[in-house]
C-alpha atoms as a printed R data frame, in Angstrom:
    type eleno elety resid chain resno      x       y       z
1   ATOM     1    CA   UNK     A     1 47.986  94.763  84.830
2   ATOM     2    CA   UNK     A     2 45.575  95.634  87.432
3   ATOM     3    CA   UNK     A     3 44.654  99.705  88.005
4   ATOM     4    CA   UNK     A     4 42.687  99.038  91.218
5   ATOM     5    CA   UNK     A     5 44.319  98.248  94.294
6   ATOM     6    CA   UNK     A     6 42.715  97.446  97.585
7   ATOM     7    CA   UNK     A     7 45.119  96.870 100.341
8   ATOM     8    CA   UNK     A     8 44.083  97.422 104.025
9   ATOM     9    CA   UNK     A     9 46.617  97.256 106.823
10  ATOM    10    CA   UNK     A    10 46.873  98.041 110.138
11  ATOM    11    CA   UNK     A    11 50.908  98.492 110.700
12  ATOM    12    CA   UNK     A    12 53.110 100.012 113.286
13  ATOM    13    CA   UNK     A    13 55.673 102.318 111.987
14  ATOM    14    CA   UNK     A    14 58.731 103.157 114.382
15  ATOM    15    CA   UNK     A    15 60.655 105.712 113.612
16  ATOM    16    CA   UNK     A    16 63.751 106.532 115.645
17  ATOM    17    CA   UNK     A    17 63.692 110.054 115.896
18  ATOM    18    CA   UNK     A    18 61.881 112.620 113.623
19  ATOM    19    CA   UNK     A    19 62.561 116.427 114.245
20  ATOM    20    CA   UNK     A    20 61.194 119.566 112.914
21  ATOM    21    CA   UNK     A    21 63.856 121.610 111.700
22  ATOM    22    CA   UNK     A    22 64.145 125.439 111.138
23  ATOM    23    CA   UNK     A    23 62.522 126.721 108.028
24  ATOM    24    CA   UNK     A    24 59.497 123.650 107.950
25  ATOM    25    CA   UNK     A    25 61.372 120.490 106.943
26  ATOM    26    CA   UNK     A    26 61.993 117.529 109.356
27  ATOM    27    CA   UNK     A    27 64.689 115.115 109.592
28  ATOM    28    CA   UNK     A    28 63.916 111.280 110.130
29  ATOM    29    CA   UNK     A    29 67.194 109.694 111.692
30  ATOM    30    CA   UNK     A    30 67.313 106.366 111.872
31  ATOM    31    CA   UNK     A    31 69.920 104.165 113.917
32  ATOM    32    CA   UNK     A    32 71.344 100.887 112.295
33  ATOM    33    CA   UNK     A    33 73.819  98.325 113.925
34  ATOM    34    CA   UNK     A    34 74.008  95.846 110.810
35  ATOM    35    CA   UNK     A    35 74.685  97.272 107.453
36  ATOM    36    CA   UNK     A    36 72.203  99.303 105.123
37  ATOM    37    CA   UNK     A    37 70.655  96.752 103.275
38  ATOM    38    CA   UNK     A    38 68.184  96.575 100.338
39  ATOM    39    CA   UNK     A    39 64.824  96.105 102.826
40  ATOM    40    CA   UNK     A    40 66.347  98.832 105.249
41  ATOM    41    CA   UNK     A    41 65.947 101.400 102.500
42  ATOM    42    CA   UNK     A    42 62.557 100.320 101.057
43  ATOM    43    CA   UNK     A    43 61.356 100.727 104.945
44  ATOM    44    CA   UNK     A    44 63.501 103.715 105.022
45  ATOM    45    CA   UNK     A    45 61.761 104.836 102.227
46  ATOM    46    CA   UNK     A    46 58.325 104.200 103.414
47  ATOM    47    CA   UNK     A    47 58.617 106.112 106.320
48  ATOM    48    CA   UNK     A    48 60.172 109.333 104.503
49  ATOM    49    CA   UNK     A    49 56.921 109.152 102.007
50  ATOM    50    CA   UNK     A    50 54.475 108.594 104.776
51  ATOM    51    CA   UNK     A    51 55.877 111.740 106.802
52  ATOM    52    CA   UNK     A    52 56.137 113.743 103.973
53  ATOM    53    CA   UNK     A    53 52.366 112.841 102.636
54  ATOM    54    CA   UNK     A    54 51.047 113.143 106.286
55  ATOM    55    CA   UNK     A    55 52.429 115.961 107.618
56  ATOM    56    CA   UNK     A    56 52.694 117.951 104.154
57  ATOM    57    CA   UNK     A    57 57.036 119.010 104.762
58  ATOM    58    CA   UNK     A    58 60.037 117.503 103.140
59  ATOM    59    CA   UNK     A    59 61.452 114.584 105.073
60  ATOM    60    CA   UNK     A    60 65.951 113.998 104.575
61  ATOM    61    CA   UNK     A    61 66.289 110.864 106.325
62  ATOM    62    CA   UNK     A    62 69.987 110.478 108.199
63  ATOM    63    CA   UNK     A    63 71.437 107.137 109.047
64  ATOM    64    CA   UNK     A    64 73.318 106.933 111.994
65  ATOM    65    CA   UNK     A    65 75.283 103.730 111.347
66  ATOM    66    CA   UNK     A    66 77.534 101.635 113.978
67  ATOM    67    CA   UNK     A    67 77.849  98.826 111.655
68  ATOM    68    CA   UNK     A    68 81.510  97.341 111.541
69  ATOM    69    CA   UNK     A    69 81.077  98.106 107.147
70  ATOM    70    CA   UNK     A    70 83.028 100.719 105.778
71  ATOM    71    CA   UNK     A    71 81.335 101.584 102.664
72  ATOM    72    CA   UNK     A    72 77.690 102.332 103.827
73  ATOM    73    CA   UNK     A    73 74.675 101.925 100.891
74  ATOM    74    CA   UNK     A    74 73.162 105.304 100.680
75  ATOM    75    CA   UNK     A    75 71.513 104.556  97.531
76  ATOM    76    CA   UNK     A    76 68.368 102.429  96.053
77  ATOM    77    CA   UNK     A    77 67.492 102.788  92.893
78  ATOM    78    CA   UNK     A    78 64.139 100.946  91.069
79  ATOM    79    CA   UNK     A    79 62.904 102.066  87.908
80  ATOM    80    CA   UNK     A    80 63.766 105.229  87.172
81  ATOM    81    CA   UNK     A    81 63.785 106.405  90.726
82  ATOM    82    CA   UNK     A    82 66.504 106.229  92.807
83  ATOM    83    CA   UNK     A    83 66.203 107.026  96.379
84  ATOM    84    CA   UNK     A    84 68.906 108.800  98.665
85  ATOM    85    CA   UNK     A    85 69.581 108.784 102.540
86  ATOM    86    CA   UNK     A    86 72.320 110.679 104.387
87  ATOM    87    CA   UNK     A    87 74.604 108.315 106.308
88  ATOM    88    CA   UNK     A    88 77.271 108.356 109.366
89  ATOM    89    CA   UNK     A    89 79.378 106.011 110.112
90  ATOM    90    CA   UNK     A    90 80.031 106.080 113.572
91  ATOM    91    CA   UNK     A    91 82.370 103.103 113.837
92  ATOM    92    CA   UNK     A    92 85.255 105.637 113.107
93  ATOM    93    CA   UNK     A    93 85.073 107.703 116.203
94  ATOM    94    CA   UNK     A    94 86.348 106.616 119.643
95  ATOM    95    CA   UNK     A    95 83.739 106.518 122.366
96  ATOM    96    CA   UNK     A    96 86.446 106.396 125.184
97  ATOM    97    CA   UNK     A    97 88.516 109.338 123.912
98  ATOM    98    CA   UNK     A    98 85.174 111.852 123.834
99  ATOM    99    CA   UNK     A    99 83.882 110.401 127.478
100 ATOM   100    CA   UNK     A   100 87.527 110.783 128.706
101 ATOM   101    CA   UNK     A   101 87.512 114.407 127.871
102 ATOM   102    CA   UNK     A   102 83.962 115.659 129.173
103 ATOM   103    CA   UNK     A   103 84.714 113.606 132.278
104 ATOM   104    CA   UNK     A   104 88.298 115.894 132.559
105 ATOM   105    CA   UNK     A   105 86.595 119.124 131.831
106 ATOM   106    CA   UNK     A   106 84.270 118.149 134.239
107 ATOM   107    CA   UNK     A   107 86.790 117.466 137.345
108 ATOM   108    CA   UNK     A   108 88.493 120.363 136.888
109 ATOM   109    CA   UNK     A   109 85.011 122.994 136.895
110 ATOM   110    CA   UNK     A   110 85.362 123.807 132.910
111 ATOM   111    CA   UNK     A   111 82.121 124.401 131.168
112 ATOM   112    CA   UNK     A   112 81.110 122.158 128.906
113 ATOM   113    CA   UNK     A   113 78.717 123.369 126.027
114 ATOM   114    CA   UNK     A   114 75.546 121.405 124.388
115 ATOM   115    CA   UNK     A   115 77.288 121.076 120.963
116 ATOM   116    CA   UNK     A   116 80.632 119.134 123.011
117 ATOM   117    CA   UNK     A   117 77.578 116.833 124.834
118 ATOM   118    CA   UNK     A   118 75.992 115.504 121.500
119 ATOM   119    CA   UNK     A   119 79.364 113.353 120.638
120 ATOM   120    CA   UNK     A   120 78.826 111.899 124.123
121 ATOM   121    CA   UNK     A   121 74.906 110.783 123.311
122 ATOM   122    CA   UNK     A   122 75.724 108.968 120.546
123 ATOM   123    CA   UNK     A   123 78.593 107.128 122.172
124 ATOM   124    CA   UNK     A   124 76.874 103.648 122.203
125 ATOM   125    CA   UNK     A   125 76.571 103.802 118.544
126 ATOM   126    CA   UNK     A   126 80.799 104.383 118.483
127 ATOM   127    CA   UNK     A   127 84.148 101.903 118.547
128 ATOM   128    CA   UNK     A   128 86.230 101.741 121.852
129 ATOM   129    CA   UNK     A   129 86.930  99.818 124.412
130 ATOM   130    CA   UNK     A   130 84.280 100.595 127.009
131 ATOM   131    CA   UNK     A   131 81.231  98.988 126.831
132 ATOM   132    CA   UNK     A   132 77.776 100.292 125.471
133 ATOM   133    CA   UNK     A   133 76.635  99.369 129.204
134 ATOM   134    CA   UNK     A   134 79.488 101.350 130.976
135 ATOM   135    CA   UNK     A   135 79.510 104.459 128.149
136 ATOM   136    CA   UNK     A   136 75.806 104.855 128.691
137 ATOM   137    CA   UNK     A   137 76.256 104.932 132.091
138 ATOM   138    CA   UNK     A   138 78.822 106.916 132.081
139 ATOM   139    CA   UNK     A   139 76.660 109.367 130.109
140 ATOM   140    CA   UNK     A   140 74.153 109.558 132.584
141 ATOM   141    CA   UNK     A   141 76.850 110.498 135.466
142 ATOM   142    CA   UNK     A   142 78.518 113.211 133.392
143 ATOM   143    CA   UNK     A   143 74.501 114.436 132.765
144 ATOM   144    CA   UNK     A   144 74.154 114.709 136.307
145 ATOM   145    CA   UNK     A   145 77.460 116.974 137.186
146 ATOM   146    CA   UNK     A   146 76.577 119.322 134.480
147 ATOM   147    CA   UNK     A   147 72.676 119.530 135.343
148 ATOM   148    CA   UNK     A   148 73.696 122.603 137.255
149 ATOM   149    CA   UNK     A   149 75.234 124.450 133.596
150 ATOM   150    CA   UNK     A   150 72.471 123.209 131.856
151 ATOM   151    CA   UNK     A   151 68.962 124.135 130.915
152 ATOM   152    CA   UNK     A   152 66.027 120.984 133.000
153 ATOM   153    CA   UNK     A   153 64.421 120.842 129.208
154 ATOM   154    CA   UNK     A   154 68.231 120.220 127.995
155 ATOM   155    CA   UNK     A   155 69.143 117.580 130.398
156 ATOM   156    CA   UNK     A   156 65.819 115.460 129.919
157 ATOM   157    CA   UNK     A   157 65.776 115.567 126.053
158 ATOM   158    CA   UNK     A   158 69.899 114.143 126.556
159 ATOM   159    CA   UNK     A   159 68.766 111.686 129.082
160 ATOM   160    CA   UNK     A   160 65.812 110.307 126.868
161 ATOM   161    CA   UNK     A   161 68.283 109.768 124.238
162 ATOM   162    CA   UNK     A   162 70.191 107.811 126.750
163 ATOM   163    CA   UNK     A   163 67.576 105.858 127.753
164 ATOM   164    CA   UNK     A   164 66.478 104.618 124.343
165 ATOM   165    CA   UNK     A   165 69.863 103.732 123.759
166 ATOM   166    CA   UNK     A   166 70.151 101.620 126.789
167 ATOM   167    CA   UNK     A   167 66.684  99.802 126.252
168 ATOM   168    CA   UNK     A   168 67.755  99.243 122.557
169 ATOM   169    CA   UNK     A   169 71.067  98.148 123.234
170 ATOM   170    CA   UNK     A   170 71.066  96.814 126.485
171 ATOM   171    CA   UNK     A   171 70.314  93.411 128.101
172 ATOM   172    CA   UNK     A   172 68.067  93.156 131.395
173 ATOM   173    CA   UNK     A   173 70.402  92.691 133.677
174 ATOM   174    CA   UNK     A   174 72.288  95.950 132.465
175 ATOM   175    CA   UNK     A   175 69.273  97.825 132.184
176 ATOM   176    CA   UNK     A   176 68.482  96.344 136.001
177 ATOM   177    CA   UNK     A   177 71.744  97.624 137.341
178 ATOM   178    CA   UNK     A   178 71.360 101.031 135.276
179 ATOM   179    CA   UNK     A   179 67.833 101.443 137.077
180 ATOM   180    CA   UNK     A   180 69.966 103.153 139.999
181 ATOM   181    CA   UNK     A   181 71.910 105.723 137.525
182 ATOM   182    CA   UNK     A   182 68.262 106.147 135.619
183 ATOM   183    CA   UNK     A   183 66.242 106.816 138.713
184 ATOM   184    CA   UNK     A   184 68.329 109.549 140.348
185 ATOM   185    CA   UNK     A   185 67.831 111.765 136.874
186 ATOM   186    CA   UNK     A   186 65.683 114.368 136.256
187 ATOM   187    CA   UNK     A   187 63.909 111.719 133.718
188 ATOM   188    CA   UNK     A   188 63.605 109.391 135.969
189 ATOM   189    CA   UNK     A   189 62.063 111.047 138.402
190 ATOM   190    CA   UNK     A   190 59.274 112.373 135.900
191 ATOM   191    CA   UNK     A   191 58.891 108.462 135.202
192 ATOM   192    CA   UNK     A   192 58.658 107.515 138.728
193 ATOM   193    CA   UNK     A   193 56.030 110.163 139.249
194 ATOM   194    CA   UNK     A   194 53.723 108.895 136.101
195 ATOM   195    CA   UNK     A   195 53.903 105.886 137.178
196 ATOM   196    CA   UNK     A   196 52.749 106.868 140.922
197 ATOM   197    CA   UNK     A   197 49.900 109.115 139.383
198 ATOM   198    CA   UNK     A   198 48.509 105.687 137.076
């Protein structure tokens, strides 16, 4: 078989969210509606080896699933190699139950604390009966009465979350009527103001 290889490419690689973690490793999460399949991991893959090779740090790549599936493929193996993800299945927590409580601590003045507002970002990604639409939405609101307990660095990185949730999951009506919600946020108003200054 050959032993040379010439392959040029120019090619877009989107990862969902890559952080740099305590101690020089990163985690690549990535967000999946369908289930895991064989081509999600090779690309899953791809990514992890093209951090890791760029930036010179360990990559553990998380899967964030909201797939209807309940046994999630963590696994590919080829040759001798098999290849490993971390994976969360959302589908098994209850979007409305974790908005209705924030929202109640919220009425009555209690403090809520960052770790209690991460269930709440990822509430799109969850079962229940509210829609993505009216949980992200609703996410933004509760955002809003707690900017006052929380840190303006905070509340922006929560609301960007938002925000990519609602242009990945969202149609453009919703995303229309959300506009409203979006632009009264301390993210929106840094957006409005870019777009003044181009």
């Amino acid at each position: 078989a050959p032993t040379e290889h010439i392959h040029l490419e120019m090619k877009h690689m989107y990862e969902d969210f890559n952080y740099e973690m305590d101690g020089g490793s990163w985690r690549h999460y990535e967000f999946e509606s369908d289930r895991i399949s064989v081509e999600d991991m090779r690309r899953f893959r791809e990514y992890e080896a093209y951090l890791s090779m760029t930036n010179q740090v360990p990559v553990i790549t998380t899967v964030l699933c909201s797939a209807d599936v309940k046994n999630l493929r963590s696994e590919l193996t080829e040759g001798i190699n098999t290849y490993k993800v971390e994976t969360v299945r959302l589908k098994d927590k209850d979007a409305d139950k974790i908005l209705a409580a924030l929202t109640r601590k919220v009425e009555i003045g209690e403090r809520v604390s960052l770790e209690e507002l991460v269930p709440m970002l990822l509430t799109p990604l969850m079962s229940g009966e509210l829609t993505v639409y009216e949980r992200i939405r609703q996410g933004f609101r509760l955002l809003k009465d707690l900017q006052v307990q929380l840190c303006d660095e905070d509340v922006k990185k929560m609301q960007a979350i938002l925000y990519a949730f609602a242009c990945k999951f969202l149609n453009r009506q919703e995303l229309e009527s959300l506009k409203e919600e979006i632009g009264m946020t301390v993210l929106g108003e840094l957006l409005m103001q870019d777009g003044i200054e181009k």
